[in-house]
C-alpha positions in Angstrom: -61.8 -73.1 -66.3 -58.8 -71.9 -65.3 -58.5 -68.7 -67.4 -62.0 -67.7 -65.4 -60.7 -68.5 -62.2 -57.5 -66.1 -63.2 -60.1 -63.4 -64.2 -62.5 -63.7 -61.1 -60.1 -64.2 -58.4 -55.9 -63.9 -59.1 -56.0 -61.0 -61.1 -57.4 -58.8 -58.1 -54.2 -60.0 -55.9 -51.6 -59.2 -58.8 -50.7 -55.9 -56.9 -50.4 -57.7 -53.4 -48.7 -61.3 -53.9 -45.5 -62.0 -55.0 -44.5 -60.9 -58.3 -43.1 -64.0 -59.9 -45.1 -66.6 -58.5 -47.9 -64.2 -59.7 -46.5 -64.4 -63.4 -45.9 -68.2 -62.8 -49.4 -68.4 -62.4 -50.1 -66.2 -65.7 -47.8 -68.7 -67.4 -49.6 -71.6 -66.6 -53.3 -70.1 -67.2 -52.0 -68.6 -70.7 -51.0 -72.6 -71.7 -55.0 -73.1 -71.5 -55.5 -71.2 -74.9 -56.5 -73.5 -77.5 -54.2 -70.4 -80.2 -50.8 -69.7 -78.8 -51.5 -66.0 -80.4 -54.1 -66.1 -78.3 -51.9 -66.5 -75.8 -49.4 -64.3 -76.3 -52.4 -61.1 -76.5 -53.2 -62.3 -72.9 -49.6 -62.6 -71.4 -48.6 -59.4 -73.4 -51.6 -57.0 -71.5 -50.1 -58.7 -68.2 -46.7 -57.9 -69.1 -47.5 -53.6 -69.7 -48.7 -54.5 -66.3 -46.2 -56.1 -64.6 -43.1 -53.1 -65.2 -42.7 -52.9 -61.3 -40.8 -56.0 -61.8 -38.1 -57.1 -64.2 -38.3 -61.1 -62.8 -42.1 -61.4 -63.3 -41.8 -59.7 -67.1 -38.8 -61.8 -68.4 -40.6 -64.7 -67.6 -43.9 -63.5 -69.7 -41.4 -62.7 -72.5 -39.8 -65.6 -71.9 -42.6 -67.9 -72.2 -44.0 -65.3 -75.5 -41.1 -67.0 -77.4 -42.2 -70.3 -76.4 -44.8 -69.7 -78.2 -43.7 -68.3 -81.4 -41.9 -71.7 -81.4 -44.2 -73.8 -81.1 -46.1 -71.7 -84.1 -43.1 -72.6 -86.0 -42.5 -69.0 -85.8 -38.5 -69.4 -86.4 -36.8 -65.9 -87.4 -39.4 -64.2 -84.6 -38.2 -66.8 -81.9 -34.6 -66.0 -82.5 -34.6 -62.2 -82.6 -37.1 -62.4 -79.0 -34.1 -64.9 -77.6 -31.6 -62.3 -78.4 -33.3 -59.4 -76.6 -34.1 -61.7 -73.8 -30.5 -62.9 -73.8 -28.6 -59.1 -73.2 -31.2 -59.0 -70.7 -31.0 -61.7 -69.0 -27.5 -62.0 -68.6 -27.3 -58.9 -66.8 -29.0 -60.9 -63.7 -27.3 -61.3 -60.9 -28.8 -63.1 -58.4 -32.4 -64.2 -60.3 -34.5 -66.7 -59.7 -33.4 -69.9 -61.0 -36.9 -70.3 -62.8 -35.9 -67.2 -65.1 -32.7 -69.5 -66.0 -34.8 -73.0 -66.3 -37.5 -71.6 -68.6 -35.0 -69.5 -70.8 -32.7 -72.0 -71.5 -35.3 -74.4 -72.2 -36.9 -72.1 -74.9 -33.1 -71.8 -76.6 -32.6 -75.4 -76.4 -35.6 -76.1 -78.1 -35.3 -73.1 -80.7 -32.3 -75.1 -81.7 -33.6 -78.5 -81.7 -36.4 -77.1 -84.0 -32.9 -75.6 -86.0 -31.1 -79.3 -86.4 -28.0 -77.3 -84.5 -27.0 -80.6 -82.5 -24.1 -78.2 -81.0 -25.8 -75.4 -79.5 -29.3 -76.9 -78.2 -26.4 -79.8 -76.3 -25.0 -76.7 -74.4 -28.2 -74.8 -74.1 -30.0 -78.2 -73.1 -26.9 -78.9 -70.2 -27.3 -75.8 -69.0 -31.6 -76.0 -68.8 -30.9 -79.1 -66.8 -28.5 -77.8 -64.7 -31.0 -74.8 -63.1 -33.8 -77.7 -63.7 -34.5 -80.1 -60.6 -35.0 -83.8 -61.5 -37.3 -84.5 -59.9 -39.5 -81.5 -61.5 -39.5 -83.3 -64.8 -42.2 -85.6 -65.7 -41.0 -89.3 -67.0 -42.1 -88.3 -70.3 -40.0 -84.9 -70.3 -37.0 -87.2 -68.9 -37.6 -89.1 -71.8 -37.8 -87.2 -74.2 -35.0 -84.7 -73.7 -32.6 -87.6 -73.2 -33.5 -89.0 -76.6 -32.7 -85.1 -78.1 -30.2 -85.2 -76.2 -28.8 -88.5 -76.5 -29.5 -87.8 -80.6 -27.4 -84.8 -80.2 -24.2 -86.5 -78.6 -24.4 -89.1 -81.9 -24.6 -86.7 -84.5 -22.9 -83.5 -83.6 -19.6 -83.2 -85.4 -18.7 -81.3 -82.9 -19.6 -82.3 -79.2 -16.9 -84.7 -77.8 -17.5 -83.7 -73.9 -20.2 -86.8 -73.4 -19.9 -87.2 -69.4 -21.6 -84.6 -68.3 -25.1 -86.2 -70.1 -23.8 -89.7 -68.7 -24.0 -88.6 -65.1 -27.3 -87.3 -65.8 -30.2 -88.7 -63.6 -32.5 -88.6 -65.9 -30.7 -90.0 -68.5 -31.8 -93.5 -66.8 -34.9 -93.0 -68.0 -34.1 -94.7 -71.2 -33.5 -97.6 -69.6 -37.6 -98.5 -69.3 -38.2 -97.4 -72.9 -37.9 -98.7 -76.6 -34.8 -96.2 -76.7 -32.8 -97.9 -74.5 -30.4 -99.0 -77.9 -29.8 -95.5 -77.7 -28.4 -95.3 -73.7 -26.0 -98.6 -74.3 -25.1 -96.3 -77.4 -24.1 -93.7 -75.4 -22.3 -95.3 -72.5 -20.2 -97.1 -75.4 -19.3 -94.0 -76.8 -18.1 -92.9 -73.3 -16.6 -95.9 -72.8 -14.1 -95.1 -75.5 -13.7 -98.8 -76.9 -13.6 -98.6 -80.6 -14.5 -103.0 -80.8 -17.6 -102.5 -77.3 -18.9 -99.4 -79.6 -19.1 -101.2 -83.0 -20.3 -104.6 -81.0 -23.1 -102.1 -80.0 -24.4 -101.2 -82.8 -24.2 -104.2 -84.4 -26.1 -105.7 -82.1 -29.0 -102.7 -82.2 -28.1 -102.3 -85.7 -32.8 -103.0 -86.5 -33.4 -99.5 -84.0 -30.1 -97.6 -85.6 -31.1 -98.2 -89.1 -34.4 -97.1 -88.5 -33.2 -93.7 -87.3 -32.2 -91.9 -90.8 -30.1 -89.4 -89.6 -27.9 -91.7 -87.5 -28.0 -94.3 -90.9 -27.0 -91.9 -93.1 -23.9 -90.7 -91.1 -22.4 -93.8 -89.7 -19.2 -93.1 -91.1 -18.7 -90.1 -88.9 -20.2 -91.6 -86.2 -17.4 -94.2 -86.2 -14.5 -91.7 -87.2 -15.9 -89.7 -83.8 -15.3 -93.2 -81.4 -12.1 -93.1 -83.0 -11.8 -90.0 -81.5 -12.7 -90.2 -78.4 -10.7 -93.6 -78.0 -7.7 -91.2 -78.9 -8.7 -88.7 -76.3 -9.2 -91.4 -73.6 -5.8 -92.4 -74.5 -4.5 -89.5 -73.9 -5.9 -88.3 -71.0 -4.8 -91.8 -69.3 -1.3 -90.7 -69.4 0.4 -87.9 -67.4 2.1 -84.9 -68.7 5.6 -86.1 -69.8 4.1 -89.6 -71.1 2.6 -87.7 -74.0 5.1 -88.3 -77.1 2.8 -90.9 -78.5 4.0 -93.4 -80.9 1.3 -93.8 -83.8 1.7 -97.9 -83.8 0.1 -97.2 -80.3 -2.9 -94.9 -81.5 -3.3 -96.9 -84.5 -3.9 -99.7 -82.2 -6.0 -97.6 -80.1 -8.4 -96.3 -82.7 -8.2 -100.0 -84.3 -7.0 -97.8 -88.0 -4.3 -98.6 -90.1 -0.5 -96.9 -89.5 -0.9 -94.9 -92.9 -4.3 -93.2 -91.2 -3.2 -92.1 -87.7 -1.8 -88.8 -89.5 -5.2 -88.0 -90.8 -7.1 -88.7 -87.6 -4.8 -86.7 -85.2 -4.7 -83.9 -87.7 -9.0 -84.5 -87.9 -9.0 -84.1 -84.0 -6.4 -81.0 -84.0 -8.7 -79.4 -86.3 -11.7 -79.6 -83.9 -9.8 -78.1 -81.0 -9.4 -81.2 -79.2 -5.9 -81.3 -78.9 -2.7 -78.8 -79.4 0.5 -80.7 -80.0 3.0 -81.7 -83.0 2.9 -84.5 -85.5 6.7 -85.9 -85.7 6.4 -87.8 -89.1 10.1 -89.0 -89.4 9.4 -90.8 -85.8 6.0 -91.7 -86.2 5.3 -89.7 -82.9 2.3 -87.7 -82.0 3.7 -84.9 -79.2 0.5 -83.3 -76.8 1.0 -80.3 -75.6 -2.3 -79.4 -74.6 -5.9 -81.3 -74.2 -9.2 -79.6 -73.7 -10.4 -80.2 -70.7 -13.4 -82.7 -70.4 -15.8 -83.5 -68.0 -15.1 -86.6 -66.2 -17.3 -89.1 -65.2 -16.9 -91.2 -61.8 -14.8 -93.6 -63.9 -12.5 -91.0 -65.1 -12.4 -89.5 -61.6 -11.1 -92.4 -60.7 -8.3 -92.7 -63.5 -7.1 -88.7 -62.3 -7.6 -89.8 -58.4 -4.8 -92.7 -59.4 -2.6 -90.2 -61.6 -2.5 -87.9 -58.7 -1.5 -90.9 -56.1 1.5 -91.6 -58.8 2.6 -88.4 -59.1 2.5 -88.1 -55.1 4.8 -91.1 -55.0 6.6 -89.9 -57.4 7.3 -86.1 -56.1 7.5 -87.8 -52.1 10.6 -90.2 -53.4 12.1 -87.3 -55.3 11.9 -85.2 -52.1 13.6 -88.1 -50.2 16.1 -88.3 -52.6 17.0 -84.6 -52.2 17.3 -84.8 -48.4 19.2 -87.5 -48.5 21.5 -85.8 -51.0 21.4 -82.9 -48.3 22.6 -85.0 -45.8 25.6 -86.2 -47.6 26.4 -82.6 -48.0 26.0 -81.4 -44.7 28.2 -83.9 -43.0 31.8 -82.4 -42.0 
């Protein structure tokens, strides 16, 4: 129905509405096609007509790769993302839509990849040009669960608050999957004993998950981690010579493994620092910077208060000492 309607009536205004809510409109009519090649043959004659406009064609090709995608159409989908992606780039000033729909598409390219690392960022970044309240409860759903998937099984991806203060990520909460948000906020919590209480208690839904069953031992060595990080990042800048009894007790590991896991967290770019092994002291020199969530933000809003304190009584100390000096 609505591919006629396109062909009796909005194709005779593509030359006199606006461009890209035109090609929106060409978008949605081409998702009508029972074969995504079919498809693609309609949005491609649009496109050759559509040169006036850079906007309106980028989000033809855009949606083009979509649907080499979804035809499983892997190496084709990845060289069309990396002509769309000099291209797109380039934009200054576009319409978020162009953003939304292409990060989407690169996301999901690397879903379909099993690259839990790059469809997390591409996936942040689709949400971030992508409006809430635009998403269906189903799409909330579902990318949280990629998503959520992603943060438990990428070796890689540390930087969890930024999917926690997620709206959507509340989604879960309604669903069968909601083993899989108190997973997450345990993680975040940086609690080695809260995260393995968590999934022991939802250890029936983890098991059942293959992926997640077959790498538990990482899983755990990455809350170690992040209990590390937290414990560092608690601490101000001359607070962080580090005894190992203190991250051993921390990351709930033996003395003899605190090396290992500091050198394992080094390794990933976390941290810059030295390992004092006569001491026993871990020295940070450096932390990657994370993205806090309101808990966190409260934790830096308290530092910063210290450190007020602390620089306000040094600079009363100095007049005083002024003062002395000053007096015949």
């Amino acid at each position: 129905m609505l591919i006629e309607f396109y062909e009796s009536f909005i194709r005779d205004l593509e030359t006199k509405i606006n461009y890209l809510k035109y090609a929106r409109m060409v978008v949605l009519t081409s998702r009508r096609f029972e074969k995504h090649q079919d498809a693609n043959a309609f949005l491609l004659k649009i496109k050759d007509r559509l040169k006036i406009n850079a906007e309106a064609q980028l989000l033809l090709r855009i949606e083009m790769a979509e649907n080499l995608l979804l035809d499983n159409l892997l190496v084709e989908t990845g060289d069309a993302l990396v002509q769309l992606k000099e291209e797109i780039e380039k934009l200054s000033g576009a319409d978020t839509l162009i953003f939304s729909e292409y990060y989407k598409v690169y996301a999901l390219y690397y879903d379909k990849r099993r690259d839990y690392e790059e469809f997390y960022q591409y996936a942040l970044q689709y949400l971030a040009y992508t409006p809430s309240e635009l998403l269906s409860q189903a799409e909330k759903v579902d990318w949280s669960v990629k998503m959520g998937m992603a943060v438990v099984l990428g070796k890689k991806i540390y930087n969890i608050g930024e999917l926690i203060e997620k709206d959507i990520l509340k989604a879960l909460t309604t669903t069968d999957y909601v083993w899989l948000y108190d997973v997450l906020q345990a993680l975040n919590g940086a609690r080695v004993a809260e995260f393995v209480k968590t999934m022991e208690h939802y250890r029936t839904q983890v098991e059942l998950v293959p992926e997640i069953k077959a790498n538990l031992d990482n899983i755990l060595v990455k809350m170690k981690i992040l209990a590390v990080l937290d414990l560092i990042f608690t601490r101000q800048k001359e607070q962080r010579s580090i005894g190992f009894d203190t991250i051993a007790k921390v990351a709930e590991i033996k003395l003899e493994d605190v090396e290992w896991l500091v050198m394992k967290t080094m390794s990933l770019g976390l941290i810059r620092g030295e390992i004092d092994q006569v001491d026993k002291i871990v020295k940070v020199a450096w932390m990657k910077p994370r993205i806090l969530d309101s808990q966190r933000i409260q934790i830096m809003k308290d530092t910063l208060d210290k450190w007020k304190v602390k620089v306000q009584g040094n600079l009363k100390g100095l007049e005083d000492q002024t003062g002395e000096l000053a007096k015949p």
